[in-house]
C-alpha positions as CSV (number, residue, x, y, z in Angstrom):
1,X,-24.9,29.1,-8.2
2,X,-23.1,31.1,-5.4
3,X,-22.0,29.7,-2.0
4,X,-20.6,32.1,0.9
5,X,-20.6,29.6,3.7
6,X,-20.6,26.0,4.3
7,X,-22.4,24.8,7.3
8,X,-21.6,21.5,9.2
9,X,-24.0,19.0,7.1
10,X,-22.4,20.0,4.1
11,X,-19.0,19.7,5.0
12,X,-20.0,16.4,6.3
13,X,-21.7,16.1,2.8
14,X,-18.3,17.5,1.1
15,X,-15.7,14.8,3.6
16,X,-17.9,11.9,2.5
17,X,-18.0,12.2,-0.8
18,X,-14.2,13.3,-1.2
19,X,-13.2,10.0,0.6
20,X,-15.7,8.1,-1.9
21,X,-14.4,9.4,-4.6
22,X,-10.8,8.2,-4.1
23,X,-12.0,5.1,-3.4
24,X,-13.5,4.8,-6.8
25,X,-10.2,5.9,-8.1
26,X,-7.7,4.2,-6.5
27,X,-6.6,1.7,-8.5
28,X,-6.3,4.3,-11.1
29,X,-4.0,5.6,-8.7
30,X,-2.3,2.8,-8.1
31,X,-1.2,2.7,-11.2
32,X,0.7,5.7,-11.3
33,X,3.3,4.1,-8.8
34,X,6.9,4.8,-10.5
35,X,8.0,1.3,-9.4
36,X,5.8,-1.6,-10.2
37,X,6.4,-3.5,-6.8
38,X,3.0,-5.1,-5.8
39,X,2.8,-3.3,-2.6
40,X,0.8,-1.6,-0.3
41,X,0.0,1.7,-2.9
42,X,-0.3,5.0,-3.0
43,X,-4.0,5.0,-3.6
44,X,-4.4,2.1,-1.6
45,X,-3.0,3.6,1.3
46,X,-4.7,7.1,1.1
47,X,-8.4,5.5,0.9
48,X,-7.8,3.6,3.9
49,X,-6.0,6.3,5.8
50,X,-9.3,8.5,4.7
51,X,-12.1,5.6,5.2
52,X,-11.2,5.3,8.9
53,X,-12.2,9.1,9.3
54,X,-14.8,8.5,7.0
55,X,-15.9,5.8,9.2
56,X,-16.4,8.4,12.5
57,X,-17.7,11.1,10.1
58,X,-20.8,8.8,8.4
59,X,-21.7,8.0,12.3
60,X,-22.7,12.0,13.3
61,X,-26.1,12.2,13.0
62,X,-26.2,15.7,14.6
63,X,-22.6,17.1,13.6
64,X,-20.9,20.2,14.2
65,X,-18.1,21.6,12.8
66,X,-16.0,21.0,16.0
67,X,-17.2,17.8,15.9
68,X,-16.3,16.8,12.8
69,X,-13.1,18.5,13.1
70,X,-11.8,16.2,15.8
71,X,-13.6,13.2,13.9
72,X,-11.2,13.8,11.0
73,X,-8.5,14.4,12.5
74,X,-8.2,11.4,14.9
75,X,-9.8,9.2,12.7
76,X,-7.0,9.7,9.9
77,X,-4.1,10.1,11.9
78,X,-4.9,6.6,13.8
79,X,-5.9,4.8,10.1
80,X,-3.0,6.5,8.1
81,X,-0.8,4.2,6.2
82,X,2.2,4.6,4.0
83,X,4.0,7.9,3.4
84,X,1.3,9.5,1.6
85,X,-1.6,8.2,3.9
86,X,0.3,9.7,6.9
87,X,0.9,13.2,4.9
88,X,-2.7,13.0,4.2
89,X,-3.6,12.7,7.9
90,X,-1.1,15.7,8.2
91,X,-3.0,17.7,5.9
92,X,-6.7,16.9,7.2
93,X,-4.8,17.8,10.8
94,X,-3.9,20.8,9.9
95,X,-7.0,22.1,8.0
96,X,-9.2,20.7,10.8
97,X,-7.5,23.0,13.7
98,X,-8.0,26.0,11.8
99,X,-11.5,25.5,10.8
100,X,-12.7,23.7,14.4
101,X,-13.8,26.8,16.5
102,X,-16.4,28.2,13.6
103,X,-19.8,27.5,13.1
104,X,-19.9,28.2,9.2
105,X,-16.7,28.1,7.0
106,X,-16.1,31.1,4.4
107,X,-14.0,32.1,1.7
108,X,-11.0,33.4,3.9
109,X,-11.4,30.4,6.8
110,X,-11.3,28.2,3.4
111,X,-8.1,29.3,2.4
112,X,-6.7,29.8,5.5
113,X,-7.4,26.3,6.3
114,X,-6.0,25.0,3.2
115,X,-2.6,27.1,4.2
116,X,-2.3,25.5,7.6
117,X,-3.1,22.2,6.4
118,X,0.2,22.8,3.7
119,X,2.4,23.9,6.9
120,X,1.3,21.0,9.2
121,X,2.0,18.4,6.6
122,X,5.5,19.6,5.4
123,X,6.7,19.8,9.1
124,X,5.8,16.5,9.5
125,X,8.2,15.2,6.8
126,X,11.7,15.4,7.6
127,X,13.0,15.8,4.0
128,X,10.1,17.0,1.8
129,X,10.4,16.4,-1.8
130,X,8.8,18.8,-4.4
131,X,6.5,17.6,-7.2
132,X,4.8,15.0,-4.3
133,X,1.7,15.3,-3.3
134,X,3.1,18.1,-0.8
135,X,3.7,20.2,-4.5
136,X,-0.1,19.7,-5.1
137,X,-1.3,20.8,-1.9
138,X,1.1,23.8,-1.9
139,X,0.0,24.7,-5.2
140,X,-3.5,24.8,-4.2
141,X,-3.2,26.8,-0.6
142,X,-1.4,29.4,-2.5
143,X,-4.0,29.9,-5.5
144,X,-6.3,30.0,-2.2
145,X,-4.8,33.0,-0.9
146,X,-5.0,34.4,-4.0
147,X,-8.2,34.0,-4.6
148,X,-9.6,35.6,-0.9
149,X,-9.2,39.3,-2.1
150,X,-11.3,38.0,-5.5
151,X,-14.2,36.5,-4.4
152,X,-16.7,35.9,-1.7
153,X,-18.0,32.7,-3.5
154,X,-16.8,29.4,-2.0
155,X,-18.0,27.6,-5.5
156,X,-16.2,29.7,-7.7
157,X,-13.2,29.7,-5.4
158,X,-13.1,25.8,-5.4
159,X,-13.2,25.5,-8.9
160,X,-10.5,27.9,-9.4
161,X,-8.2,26.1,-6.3
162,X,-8.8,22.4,-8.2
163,X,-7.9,24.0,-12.0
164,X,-4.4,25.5,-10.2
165,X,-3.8,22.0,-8.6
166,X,-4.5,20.0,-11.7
167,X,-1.7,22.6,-13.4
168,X,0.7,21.6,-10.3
169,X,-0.1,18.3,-11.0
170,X,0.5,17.9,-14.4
171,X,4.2,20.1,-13.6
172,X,4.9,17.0,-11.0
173,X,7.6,15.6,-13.8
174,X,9.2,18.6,-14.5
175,X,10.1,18.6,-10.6
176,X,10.8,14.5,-10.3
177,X,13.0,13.1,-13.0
178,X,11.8,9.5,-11.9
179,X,8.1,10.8,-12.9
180,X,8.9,12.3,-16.6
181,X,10.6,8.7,-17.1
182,X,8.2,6.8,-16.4
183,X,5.9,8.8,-18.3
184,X,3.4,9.6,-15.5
185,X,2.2,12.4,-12.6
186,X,2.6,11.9,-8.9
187,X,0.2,9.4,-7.6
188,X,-0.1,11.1,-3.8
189,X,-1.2,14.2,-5.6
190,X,-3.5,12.3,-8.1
191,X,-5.0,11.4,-5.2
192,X,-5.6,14.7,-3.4
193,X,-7.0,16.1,-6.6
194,X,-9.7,13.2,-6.4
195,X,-10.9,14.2,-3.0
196,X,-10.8,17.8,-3.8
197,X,-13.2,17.1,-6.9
198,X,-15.4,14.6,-4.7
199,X,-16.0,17.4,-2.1
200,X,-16.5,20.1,-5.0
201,X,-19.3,17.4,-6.5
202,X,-20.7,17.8,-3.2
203,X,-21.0,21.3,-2.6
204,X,-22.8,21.4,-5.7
205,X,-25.2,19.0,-4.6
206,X,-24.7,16.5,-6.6
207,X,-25.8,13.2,-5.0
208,X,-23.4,10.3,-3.7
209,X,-23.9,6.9,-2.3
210,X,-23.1,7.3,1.1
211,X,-23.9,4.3,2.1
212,X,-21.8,2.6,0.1
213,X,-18.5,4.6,1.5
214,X,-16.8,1.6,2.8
215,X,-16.5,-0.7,0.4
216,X,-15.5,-0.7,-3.1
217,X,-17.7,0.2,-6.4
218,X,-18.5,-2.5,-8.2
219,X,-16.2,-2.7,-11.1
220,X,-16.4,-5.7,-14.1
221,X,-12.7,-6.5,-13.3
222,X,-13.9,-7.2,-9.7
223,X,-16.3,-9.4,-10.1
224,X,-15.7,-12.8,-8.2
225,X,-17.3,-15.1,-10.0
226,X,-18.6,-17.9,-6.9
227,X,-18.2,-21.4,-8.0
228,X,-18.5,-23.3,-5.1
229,X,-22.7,-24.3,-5.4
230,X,-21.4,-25.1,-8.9
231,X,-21.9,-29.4,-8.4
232,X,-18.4,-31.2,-9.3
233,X,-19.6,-34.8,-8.2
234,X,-19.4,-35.7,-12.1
235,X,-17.1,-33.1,-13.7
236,X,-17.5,-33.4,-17.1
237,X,-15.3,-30.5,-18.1
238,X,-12.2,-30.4,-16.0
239,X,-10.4,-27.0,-15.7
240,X,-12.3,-23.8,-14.5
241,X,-11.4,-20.6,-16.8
242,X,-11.2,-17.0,-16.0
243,X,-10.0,-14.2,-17.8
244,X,-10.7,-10.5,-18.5
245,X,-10.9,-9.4,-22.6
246,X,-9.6,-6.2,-22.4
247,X,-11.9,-5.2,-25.7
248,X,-10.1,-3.4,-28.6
249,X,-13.2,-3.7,-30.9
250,X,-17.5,-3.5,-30.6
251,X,-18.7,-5.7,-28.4
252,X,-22.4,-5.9,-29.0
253,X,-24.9,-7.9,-27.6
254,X,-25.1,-9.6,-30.7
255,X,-21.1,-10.6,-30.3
256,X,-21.9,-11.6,-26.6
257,X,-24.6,-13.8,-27.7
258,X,-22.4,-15.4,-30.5
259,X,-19.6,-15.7,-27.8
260,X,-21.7,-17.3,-25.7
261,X,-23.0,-19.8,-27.9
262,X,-19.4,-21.0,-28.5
263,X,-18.1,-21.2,-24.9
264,X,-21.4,-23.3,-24.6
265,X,-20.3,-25.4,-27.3
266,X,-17.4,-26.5,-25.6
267,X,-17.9,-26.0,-21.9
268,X,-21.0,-25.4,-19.2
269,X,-21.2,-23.5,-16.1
270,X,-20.3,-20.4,-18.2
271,X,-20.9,-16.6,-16.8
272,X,-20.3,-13.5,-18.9
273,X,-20.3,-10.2,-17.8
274,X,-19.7,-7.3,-19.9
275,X,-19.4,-3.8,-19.6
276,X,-17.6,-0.8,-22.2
277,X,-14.3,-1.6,-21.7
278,X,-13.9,-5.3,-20.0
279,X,-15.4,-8.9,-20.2
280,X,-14.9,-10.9,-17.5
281,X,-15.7,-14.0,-18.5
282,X,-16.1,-18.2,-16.3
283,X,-16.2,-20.8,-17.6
284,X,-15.4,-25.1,-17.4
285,X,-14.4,-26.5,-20.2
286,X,-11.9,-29.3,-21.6
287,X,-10.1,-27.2,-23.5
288,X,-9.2,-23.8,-21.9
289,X,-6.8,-22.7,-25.1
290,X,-9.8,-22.7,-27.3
291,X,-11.8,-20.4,-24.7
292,X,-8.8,-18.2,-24.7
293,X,-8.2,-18.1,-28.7
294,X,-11.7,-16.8,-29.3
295,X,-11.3,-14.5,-26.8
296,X,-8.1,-12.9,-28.4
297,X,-10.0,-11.7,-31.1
298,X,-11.9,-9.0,-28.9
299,X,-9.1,-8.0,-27.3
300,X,-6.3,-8.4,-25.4
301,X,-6.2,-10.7,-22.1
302,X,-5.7,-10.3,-18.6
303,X,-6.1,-12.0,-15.2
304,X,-5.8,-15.8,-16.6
305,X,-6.7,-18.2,-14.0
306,X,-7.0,-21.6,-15.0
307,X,-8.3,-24.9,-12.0
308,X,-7.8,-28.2,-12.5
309,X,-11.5,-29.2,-10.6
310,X,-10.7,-32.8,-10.1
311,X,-7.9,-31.5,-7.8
312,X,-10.2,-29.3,-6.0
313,X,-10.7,-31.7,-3.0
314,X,-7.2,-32.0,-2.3
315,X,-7.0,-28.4,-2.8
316,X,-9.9,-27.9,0.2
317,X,-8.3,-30.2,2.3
318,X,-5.0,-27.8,2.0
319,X,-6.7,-24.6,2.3
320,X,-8.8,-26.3,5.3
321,X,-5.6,-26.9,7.0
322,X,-4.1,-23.7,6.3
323,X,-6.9,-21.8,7.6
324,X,-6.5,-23.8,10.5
325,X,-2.7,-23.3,11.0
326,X,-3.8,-19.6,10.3
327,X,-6.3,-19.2,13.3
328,X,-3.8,-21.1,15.7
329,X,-1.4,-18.8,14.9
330,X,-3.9,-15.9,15.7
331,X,-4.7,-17.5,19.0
332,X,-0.7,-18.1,19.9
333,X,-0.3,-14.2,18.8
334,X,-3.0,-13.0,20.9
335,X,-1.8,-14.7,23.9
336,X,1.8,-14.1,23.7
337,X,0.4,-10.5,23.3
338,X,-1.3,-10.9,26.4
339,X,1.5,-12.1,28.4
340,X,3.7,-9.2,26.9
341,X,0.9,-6.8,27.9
342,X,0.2,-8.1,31.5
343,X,4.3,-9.2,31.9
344,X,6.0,-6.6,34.8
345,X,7.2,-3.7,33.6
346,X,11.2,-3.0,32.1
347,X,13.1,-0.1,31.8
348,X,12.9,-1.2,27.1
349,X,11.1,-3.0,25.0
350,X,11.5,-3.6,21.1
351,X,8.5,-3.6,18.0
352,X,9.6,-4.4,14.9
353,X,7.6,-5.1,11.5
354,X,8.5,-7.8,10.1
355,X,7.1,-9.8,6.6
356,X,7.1,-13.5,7.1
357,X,7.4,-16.5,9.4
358,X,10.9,-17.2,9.9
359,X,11.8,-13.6,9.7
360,X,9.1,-12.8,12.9
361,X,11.6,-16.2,14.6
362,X,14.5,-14.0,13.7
363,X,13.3,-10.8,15.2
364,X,11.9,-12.9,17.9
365,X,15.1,-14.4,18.9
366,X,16.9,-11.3,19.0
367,X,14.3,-10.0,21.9
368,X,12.0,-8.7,19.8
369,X,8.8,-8.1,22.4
370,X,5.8,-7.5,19.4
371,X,5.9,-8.2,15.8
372,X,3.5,-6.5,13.2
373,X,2.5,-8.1,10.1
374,X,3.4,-5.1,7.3
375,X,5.9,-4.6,5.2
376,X,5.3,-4.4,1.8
377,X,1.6,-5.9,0.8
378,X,-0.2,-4.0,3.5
379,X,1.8,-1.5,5.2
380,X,0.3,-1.0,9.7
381,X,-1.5,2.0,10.0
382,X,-0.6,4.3,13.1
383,X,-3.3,2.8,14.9
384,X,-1.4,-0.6,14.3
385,X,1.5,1.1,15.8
386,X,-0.6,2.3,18.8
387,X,-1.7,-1.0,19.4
388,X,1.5,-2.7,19.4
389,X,3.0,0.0,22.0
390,X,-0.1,-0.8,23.9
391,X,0.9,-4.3,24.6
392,X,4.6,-4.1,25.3
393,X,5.0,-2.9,28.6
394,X,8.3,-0.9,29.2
395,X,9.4,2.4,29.9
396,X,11.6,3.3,26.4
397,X,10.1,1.1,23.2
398,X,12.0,1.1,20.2
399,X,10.4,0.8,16.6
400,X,11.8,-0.7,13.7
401,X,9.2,0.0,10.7
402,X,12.0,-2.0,8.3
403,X,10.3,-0.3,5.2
404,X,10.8,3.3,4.2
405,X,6.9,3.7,3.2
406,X,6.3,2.5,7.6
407,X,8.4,5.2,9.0
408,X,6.1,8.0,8.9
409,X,3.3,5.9,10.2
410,X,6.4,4.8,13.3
411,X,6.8,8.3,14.1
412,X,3.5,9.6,14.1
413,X,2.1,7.2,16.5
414,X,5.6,8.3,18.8
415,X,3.7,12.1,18.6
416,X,0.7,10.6,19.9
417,X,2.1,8.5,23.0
418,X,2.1,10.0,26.1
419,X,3.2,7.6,28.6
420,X,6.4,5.5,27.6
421,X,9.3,7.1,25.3
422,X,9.1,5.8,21.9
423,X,12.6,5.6,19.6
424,X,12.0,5.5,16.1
425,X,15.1,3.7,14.4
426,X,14.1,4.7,10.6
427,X,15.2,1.4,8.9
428,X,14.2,1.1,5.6
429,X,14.8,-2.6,5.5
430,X,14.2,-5.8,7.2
431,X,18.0,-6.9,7.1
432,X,19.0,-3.1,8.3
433,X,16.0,-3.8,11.4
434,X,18.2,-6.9,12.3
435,X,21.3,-5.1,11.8
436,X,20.1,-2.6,14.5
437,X,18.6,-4.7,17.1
438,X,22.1,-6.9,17.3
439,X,24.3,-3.4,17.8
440,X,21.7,-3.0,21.0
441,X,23.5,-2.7,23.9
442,X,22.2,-2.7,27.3
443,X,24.2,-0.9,29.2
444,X,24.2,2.4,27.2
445,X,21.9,5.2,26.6
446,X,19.0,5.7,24.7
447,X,20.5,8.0,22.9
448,X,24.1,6.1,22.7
449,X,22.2,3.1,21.2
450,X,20.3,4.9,19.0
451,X,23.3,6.9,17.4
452,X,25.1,3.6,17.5
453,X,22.1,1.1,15.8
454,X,21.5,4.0,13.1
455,X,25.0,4.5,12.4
456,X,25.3,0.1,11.9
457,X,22.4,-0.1,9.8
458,X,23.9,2.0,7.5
459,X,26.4,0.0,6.8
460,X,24.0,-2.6,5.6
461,X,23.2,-3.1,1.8
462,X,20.1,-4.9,1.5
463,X,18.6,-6.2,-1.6
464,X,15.2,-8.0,-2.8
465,X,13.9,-9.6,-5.5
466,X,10.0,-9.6,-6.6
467,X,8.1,-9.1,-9.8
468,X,6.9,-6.2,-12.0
469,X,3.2,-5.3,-11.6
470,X,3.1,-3.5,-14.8
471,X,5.4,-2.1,-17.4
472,X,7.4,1.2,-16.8
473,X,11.0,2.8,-17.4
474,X,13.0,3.3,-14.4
475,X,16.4,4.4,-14.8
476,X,17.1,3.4,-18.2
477,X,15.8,-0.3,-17.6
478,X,12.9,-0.9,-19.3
479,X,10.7,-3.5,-16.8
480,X,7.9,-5.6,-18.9
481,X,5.1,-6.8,-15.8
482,X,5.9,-10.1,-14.8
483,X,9.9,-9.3,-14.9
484,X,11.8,-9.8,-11.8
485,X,13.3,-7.3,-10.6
486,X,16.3,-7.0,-7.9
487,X,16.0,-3.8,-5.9
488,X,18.3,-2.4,-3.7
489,X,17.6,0.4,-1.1
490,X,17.1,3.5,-4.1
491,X,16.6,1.5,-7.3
492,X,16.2,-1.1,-9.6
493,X,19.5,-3.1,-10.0
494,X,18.7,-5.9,-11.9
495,X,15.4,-7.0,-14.3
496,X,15.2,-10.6,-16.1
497,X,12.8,-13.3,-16.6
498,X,14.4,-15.9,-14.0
499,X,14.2,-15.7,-10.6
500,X,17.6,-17.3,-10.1
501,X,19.8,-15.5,-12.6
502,X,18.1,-12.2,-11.6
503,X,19.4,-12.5,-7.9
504,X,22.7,-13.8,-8.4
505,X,22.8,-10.6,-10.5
506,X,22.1,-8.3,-7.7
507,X,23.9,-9.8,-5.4
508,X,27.0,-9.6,-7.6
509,X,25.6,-5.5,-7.8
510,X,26.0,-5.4,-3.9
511,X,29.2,-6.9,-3.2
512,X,32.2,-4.4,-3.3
513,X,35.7,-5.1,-2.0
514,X,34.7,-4.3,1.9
515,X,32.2,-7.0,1.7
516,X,32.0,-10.0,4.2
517,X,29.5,-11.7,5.1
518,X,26.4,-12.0,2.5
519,X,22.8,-13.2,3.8
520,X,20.1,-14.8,1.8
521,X,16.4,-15.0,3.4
522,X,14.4,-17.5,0.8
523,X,10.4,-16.1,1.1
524,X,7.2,-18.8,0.8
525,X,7.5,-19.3,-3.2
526,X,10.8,-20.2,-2.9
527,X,12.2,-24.3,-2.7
528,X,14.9,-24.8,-0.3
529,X,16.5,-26.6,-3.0
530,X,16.2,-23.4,-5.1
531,X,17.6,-21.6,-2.4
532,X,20.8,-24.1,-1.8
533,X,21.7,-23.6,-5.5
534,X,21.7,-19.5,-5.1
535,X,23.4,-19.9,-1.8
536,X,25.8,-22.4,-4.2
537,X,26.4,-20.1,-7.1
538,X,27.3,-17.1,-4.4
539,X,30.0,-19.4,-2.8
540,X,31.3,-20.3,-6.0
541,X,31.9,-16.5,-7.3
542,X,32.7,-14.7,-3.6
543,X,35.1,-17.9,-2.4
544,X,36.4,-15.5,0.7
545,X,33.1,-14.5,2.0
546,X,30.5,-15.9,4.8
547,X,27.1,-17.2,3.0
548,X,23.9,-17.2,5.4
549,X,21.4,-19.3,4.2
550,X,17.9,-18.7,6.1
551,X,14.1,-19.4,5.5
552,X,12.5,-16.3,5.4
553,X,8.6,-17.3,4.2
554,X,8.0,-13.7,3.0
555,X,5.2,-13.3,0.5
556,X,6.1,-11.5,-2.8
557,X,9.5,-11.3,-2.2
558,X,11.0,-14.4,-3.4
559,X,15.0,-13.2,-1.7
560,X,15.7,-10.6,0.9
561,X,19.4,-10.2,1.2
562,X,22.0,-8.1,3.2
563,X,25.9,-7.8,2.0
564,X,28.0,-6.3,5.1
């Protein structure tokens, strides 16, 4: 098969399938995350930076290449999230202007596209890194140049482009020392490689599921089983089981049906699903340990979840209420956005992202004029951003993203207001955000202030404890999923089994003789009596310094901390 030009169905063809394909991919690429904090990830973030193009791209019945040029590039820049969702925009940005005023894309537009893509997206990052996804891309606009004076023929010249960027890839541990330890490639350019080989599969017309593009493939480990027509007015078994065998021997259907038949010896309401790899497996039974011993000899397990049923009404009622707390909250948001929005205008204004209830009160009370759900379990997208700039009205508005994987997505959405002056503090954490805000003063510059907040927050040594996702090697610490781990702003400082013991330890990491004043922000999962005993310990073993205690109700991070 040869290919000299690709016309504007097939590159609509080609976008399509590329974002589908990372989608199918990206908890793969998840996976490949050097540190196992469960947060917003790479692959996460680069389908739904690419599934809000996708979005504008699947609704062009009639396209053109102009067309989908601008479709692309607006669409990804407003839905980019995280650090690699925001180069990725930066990449489809660049690629899109060069290719936007042609009717039929060759060889040499091809490569010449791929090479303005590379530059866009390496200008938008202040301090590129080599062996990132930036390597990948690189790697793959300069095998593209090569290639022009070679051949006319855009299949050939694609496959050649994705064999040089899996080589790159494959290098990315030789560049990053972090990546050779922990035994894996870089997960941004994983990611590219999986759209490259999605819009390949489509320019060799092999079919996709288009219609499918925004939401998930059905996997066996995502299967929700739904139990609520299941009748509990007599329960005669009392817990609800899940689990997924991962299988490490045959599973036939003659060794479904036997497992079956035992699960139905001991239990009802029982659902197994099976595929080559997984078994996710429901069922109610009065004995969940015997479910779970049978199971172990197929294979390991994974994604336990056992309900006690005959708590499930009280259970409702709570979720009931919380759902109601939830949407009163949403109402009181929406209205104090409003009044922010329609409020008369002021010479600055202040955003900041924040990560849990009384940390939004703390940002709050400092002036804070919008808060943004993010930090760490779903990190805004520049349209977020957008929005929030929207409402506040005032001349100057500065941004603190308070998470190092936000900042990108902060400044791109300064590039693409017009009508007020955006300041991007780049604070990496929530405690360096606060820090900032309080070194605000009024009657200086723009400038002034933000020399004088940045230069503050650096002083700051923030810390925060949360769990291990998966196993990995980081710096000499081997980390077991379901360790917690105490993090400061570079690294892991501290990995145990208790939550208690493992913050005290980092705190005890982040105190040096200049310390004074140490803060402790207790998140959702966290007792205050829990918290009283850290906050105890601390004054015990730091005597002449200031303990904060506050109520932080962060998810997944049990303790945010700053030492100043």
């Amino acid at each position: 098969m040869v290919i000299k030009t690709i016309d504007a169905f097939t590159l609509k063809k080609m976008f399509l399938a590329g974002a589908k394909s990372i989608e199918s991919k990206k908890e793969y690429i998840n996976e490949l995350n050097v540190f196992p904090v469960p947060d917003g990830d790479t692959g996460t973030n680069m389908t739904l930076t690419i599934l809000s193009a996708a979005k504008e791209v699947s609704q062009m019945e009639d396209p053109t290449i102009e067309g989908l040029a601008k479709a692309i590039s607006s669409g990804s820049l407003r839905g980019a999230r995280g650090n690699s969702g925001v180069i990725l925009s930066q990449l489809f940005r660049g690629f899109t202007k060069e290719i936007r005023d042609y009717k039929e894309i060759n060889v040499t537009i091809m490569a010449n596209a791929f090479q303005k893509a590379v530059e866009t997206a390496y200008k938008a990052v202040m301090k590129p890194k080599e062996g990132t996804i930036l390597t990948v891309a690189r790697g793959g606009a300069e095998k593209a140049a090569l290639l022009v004076t070679e051949t006319d023929d855009l299949v050939y010249f694609g496959s050649e482009v994705i064999k040089y960027m899996e080589e790159v890839l494959a290098h990315t541990p030789e560049l990053l020392p972090v990546l050779k330890e922990a035994g894996v490639v870089d997960s941004g350019g994983q990611g590219l490689l999986e759209i490259m080989k999605g819009a390949y599969d489509a320019l060799l017309g092999k079919e996709v599921d288009f219609d499918s593009i925004s939401s998930a493939p059905a996997k066996t480990s995502d299967i929700k089983i739904n139990s609520e027509n299941i009748l509990t007015t007599d329960i005669k078994f009392g817990y609800c089981t899940e689990f997924i065998i991962n299988l490490e021997k045959e599973f036939d259907i003659n060794t479904e049906m036997d497992f079956k038949g035992y699960l139905e010896s001991i239990g009802d309401s029982l659902v197994v699903v099976a595929d080559d790899e997984l078994v996710k497996v429901h069922v109610h039974t009065n004995d969940p340990g015997l479910a779970l011993q049978r199971a172990l000899t197929y294979g390991s397990l994974s994604r336990i979840k056992i309900d006690n049923m005959r708590e499930e009404h009280n259970e409702r009622l709570i979720k009931d209420a919380a759902k109601m707390a939830a949407k009163e909250a949403e109402e009181k948001k929406a209205k104090e956005a409003k009044e922010t929005k329609t409020a008369p205008r002021k010479e600055v204004g202040f955003i900041s992202v924040s990560i849990g209830e009384g940390i939004n009160e703390i940002f709050k009370g400092l002036g804070v004029d919008y808060i943004i759900s993010g930090g760490q379990t779903m990190n805004p997208s520049t349209e977020d951003m957008l929005n929030a700039i929207d409402h506040v009205n005032a001349d100057t508005i500065f941004i603190f993203p308070n998470n190092s994987n936000i900042i990108l997505a902060a400044e791109q959405a300064k590039t693409l207001t017009e009508d007020k002056q955006i300041v991007v503090i780049p604070s990496k954490t929530v405690p360096q955000g606060i820090t900032a805000i309080i070194n605000y003063v009024y009657d200086k510059s723009v400038e002034d202030n933000k020399s004088h907040m940045m230069e503050e927050m650096q002083k700051v040594k923030s810390g925060q404890i949360t769990y291990a996702v998966r196993d990995t090697n980081i710096d000499g610490k081997e980390i077991k999923q379901g360790n917690i781990m105490g993090l400061d702003d570079k690294t892991i400082l501290s990995v145990g089994s208790d939550v208690l013991e493992t913050t005290f330890e980092l705190i005890k990491n982040l105190v040096d003789d200049e310390s004074e004043l140490i803060s402790i922000y207790y998140g959702e999962e966290v007792s205050e009596d829990s918290a009283n005993e850290l906050s105890d310990m601390v004054s015990k073993e730091f005597p002449d310094l200031d303990i904060e205690l506050n109520y932080g109700g962060q998810p997944i991070y049990y303790y945010v901390l700053s030492v100043e």
